[in-house]
MARVEXTOR-914119 format. One record per residue: residue in one letter; x, y, z of N, C-alpha, C in turn. Coordinates in steps of 0.001 Angstrom, whole numbers, plus 500000, padded with zeros to 6 digits. Each point is the difference from the previous one (the first is absolute). Layout:
<pts>
aXYZXYZXYZ...
</pts>
This chain:
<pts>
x449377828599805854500324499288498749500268501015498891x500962499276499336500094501556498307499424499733499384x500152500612499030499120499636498578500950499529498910x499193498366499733501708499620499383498388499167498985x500290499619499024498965498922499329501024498831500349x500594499087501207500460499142500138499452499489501375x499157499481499875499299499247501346499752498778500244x500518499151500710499531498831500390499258499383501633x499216498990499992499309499455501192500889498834500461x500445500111500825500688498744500700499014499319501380x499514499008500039499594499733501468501141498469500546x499786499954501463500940499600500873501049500828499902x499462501334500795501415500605499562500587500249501983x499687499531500874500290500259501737501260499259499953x500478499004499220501229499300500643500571499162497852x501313499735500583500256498931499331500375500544498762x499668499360499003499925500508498115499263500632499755x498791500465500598499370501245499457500313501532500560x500538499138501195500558501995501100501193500048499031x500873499702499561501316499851499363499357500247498403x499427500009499161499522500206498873499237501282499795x499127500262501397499435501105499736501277501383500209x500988499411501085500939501407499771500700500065498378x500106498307499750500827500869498379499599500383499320x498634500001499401498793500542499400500112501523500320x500099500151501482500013501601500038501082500671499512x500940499129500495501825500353499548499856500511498691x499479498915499211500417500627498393498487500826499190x499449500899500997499153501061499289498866499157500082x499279499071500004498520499589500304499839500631501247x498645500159499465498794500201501668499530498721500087x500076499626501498499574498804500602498599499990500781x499029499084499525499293500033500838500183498385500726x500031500509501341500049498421500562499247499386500887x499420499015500184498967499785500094500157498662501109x499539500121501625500233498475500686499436500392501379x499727499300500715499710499817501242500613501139501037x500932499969499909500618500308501052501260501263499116x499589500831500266500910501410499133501182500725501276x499690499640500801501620500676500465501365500145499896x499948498289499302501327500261499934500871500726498160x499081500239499151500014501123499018499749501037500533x499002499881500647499996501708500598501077500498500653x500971499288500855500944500616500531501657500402499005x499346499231498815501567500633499220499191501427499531x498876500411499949499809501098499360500348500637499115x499691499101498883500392500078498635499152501310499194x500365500800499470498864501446499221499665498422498794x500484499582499040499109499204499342499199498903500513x499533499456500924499855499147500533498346500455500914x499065499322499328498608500412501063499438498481500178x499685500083501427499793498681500423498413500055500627x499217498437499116498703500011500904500239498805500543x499552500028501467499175499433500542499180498500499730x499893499143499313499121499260498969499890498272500239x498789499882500967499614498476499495500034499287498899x500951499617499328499475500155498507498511498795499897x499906499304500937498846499352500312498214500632499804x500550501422500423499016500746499867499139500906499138x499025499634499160500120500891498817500042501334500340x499107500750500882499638501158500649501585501299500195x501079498763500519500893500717500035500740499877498856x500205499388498822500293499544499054499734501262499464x498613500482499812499469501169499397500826501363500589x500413500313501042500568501101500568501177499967498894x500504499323499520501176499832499569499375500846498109x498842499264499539499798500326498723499354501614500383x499659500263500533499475501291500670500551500989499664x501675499658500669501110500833499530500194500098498802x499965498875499431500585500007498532499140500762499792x499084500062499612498738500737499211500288501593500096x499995500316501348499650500993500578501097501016499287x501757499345499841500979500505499620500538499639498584x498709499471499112499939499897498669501669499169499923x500400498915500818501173499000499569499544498867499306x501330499770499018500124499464499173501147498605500605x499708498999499680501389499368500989501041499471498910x501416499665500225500533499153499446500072498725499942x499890499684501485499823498514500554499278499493501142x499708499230500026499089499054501229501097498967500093x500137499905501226501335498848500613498831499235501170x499377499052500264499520499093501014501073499340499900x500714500681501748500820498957500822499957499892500973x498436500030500703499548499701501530499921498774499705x500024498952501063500076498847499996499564499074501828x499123498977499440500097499624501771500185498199499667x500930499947500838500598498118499837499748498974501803x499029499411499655499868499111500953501000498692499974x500422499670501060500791498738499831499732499081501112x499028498809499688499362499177500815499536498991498972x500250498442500875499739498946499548498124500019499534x499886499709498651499192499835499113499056499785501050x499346498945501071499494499807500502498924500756500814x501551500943500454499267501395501231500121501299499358x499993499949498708499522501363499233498431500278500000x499614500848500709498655500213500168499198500680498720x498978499998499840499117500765498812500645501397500189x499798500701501685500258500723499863501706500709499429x500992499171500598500995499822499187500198500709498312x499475499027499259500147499704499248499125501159499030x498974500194500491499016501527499613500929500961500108x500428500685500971501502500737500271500953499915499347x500504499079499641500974499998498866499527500007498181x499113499753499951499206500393498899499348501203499900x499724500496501174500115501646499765500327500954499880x501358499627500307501114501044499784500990499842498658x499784498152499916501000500085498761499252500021498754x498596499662500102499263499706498374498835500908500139x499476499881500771498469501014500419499921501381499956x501520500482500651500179501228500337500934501006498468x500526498857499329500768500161499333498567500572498509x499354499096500092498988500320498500499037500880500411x500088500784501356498884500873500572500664501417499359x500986499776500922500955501393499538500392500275498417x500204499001499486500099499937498452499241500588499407x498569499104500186498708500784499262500228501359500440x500015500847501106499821500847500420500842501300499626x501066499323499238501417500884499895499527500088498121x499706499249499686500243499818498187499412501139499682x499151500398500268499561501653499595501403501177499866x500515499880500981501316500907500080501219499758499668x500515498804498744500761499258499700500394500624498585x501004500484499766500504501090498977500304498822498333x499973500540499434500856498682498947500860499670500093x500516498962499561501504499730500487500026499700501471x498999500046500725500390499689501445499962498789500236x500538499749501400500645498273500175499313499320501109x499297499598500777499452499308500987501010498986500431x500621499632500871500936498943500576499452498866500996x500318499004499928499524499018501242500907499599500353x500140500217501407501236498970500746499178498702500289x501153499403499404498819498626500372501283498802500692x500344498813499747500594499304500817500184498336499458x501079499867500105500674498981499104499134498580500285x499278500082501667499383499349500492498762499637498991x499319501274499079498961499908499100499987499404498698x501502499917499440500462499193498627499735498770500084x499383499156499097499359498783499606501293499156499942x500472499006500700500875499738499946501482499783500855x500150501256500558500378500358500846500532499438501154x501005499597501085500059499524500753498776500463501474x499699499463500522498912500561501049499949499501501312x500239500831500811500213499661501948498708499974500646x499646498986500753498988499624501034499747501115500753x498353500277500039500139501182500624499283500834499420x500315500255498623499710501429499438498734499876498915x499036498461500248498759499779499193499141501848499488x499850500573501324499199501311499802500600501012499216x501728500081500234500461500926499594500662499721498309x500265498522499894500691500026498182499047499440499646x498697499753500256498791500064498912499654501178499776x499572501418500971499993501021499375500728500786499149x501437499475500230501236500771499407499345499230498402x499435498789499868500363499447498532498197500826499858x499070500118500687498690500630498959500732501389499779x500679500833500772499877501453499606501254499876498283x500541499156500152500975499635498423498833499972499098x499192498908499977498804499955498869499227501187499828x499312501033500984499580501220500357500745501220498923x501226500065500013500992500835499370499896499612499027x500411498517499108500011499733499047498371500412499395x498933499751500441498920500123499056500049501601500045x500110500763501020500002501367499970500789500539498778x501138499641500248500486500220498450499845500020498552x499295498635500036498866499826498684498871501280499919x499656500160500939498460501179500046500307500839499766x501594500744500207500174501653500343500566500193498912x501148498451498897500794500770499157499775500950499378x498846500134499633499572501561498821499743501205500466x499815499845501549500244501452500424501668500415500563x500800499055499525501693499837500553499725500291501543x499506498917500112500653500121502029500896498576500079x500993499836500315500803498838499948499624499143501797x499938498808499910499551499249501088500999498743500085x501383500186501103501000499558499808499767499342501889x500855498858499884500149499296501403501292500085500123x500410499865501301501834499575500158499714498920501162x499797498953499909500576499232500816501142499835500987x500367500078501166500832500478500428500269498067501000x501221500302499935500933498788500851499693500967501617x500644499206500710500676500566501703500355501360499663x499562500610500658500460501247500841499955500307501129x501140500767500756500374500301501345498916500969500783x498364499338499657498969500837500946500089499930500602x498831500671501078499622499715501527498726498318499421x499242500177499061498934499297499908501194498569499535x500913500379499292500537498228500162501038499394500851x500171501272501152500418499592501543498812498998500460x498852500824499598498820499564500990499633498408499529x500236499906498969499555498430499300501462498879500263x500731501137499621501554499047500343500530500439500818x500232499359501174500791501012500906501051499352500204x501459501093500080501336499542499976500222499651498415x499225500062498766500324499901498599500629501383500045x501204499381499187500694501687499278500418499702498642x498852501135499358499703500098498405501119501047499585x500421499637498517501437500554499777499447501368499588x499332500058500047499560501543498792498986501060501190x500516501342500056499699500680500912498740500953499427x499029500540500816498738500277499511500499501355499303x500760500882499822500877500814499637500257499879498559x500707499238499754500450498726499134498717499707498928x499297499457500572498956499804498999498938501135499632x499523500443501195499394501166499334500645501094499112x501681499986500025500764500979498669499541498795498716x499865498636499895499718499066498984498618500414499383x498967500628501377498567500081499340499547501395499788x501263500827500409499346501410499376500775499850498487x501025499667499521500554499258498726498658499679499050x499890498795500575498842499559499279498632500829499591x499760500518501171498416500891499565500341501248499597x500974500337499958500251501232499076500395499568498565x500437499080499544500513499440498796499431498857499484x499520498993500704499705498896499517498501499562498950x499461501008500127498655500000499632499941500504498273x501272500199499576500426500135498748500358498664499191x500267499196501254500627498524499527499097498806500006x499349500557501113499029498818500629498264500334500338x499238498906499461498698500259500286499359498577500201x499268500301501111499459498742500594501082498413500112x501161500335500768500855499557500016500340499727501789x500545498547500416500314499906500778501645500020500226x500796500649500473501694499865500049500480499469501599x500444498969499762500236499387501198501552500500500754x500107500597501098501108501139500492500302499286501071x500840498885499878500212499052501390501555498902499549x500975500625501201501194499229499277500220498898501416x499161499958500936499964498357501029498362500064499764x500057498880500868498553499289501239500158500153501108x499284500352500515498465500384499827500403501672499479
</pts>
């Protein structure tokens, strides 16, 4: 890694909008730290800005390996991006506790663990991002199926918004993007044979945009980034 005072945390970064976000991050002079389950497939572009852990984010223990570093290498960050995400799609019925614990741990649980954990190393002016999901807007059109996954998408919206209230005076900005369809693997897996117009490519150039700039415009703000349904 160099020495740049431009650093950000991305997690879900193995596939999709976060593997695609964490390279443009590196592209334009950030150091990346990225953060997911399964690191090979960042590891194999072998990026010099780009250091990848390992990370349950479920887990506080390993959670800490992550602040460890920070500490250890006196970083300062620019941004926190939570865009790991896990979406069950099963009739209301046969969504199990366990289900449903799982998807609340990755999208709301895991999300205010790492938060707390990161705000120590959060520069002024820095931006925290939530990908969150059109599925979570009050209002909203909403598909059978996704009880576990667009109720968490709508607590981690309220989550951001109060965060925002708490931090304004130390300027950390706490911004959501709601996002329409995108061409994942995870909304193959929920929709299969759906083809979403907007490529994960595509949007993650929309959300390095945003968290590099938007946090000048916006605070404790939800922006809804979705031009179909689902």
């Amino acid at each position: 890694m160099k020495k740049t005072n431009k650093t950000v945390i991305i997690t879900g970064t193995s596939r999709g909008i976060g593997f695609e976000l964490a390279q443009l991050f590196a592209n334009n002079n950030f150091n990346v730290l990225a953060l997911s389950r399964n690191t090979n497939t960042l590891e194999a572009v072998n990026h010099p800005n780009i250091k990848t852990f390992g990370v349950d984010l479920s887990k506080e223990n390993e959670i800490d390996t992550v602040v460890d570093y920070l500490t250890k290498n006196n970083i300062k960050l620019t941004a926190l991006i939570h865009n790991a995400g896990k979406l069950v799609n099963k009739p209301f019925t046969e969504i199990s506790q366990k289900d449903f614990q799982e998807v609340y741990q990755v999208n709301v649980f895991s999300v205010a663990l790492l938060t707390q954990k990161i705000i120590p190393f959060l520069q002024e002016n820095s931006h925290v991002v939530t990908i969150s999901s059109m599925g979570g807007i009050q209002g909203s059109l909403k598909f059978p199926g996704l009880a576990a996954y667009s109720s968490s998408k709508g607590a981690v919206i309220t989550l951001s918004e109060l965060l925002a209230e708490e931090y304004k005076e130390q300027k950390i900005a706490f911004n959501v993007l709601a996002l329409g369809a995108v061409q994942t693997e995870m909304l193959q897996e929920a929709f299969p044979g759906y083809q979403a117009p907007i490529t994960p490519n595509e949007m993650a150039n929309y959300i390095y945009d945003f968290a590099t700039t938007g946090h000048k415009f916006y605070n404790g703000k939800v922006l809804e980034v979705s031009s179909t349904t689902p």
